[in-house]
N, C-alpha and C positions, 0 to 999 in steps of 0.2 A: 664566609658566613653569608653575603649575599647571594653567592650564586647557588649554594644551597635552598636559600628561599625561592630561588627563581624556577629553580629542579620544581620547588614542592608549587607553586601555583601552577604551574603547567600542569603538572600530573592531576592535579582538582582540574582545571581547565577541560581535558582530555578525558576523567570519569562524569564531567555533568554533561559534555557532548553526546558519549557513551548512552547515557541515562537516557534524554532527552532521546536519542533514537530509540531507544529502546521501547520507550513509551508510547513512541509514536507508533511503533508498529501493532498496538494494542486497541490504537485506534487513529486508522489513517487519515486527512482530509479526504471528506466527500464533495465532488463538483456536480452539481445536477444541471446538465443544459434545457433538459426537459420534466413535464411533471410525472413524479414517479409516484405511484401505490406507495402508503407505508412500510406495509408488509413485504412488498418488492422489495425497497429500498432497506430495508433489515436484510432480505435474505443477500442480496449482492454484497452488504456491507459484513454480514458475517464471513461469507463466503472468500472477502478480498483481505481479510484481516491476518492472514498466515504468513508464514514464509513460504518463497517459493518451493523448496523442496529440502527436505535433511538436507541432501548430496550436496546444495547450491542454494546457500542458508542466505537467501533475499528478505530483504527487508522490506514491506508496499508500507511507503509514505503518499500515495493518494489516489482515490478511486474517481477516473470520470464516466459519467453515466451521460454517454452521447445521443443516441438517439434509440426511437423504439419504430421497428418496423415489422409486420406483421406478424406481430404474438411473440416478438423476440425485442428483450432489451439488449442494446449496444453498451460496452463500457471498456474502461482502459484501466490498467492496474499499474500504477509508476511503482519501481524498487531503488531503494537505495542498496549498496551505493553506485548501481549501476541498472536500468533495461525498463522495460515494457513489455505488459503483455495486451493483446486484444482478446474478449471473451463475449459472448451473448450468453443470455439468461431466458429461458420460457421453459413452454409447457413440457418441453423433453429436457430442463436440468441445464446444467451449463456445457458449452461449450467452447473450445481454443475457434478463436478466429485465426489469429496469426500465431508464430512462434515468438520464442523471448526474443527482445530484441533490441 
């Protein structure tokens, strides 16, 4: 009987971690090292809120917004449960700095 119980809090244990990621990828932590626009700061935080790809179904638990250097913001997209990506943001839209990583 006991180790029956112990089955069943694990399993609760392992659907509220489950959750809890889940959620988060809905809405990642934002780090701002610098001052950002509002409207900036929505469009990167929209932008960083997905999965990486169908194929490579990443989860971003946190967006940092490094620096901004001429007309482009710098930022970093962490995934669980594993990588990084580097991206800038301006007047020509986003794009990859670096690869996943």
């Amino acid at each position: 009987m006991e180790a029956k119980h112990g089955k069943i809090f694990l399993l609760i244990i392992i659907i509220c971690i489950l959750g809890f990621i889940l959620l988060r990828s809905f809405f990642p932590v934002v780090d701002c090292k610098i001052e950002v626009p509002d409207d900036i700061y929505e469009v990167i935080v929209t932008h960083s809120s997905h999965v990486f790809s169908e194929r490579l179904p990443l989860i971003p638990v946190r967006v940092t917004i490094n620096d901004y250097y001429e007309g482009n913001y710098y930022f970093t997209i962490s995934y669980f449960p594993f990588g990084k990506i580097d991206e800038a943001y301006g007047d020509d839209g986003f794009g990859p700095e670096s690869k996943l990583y």
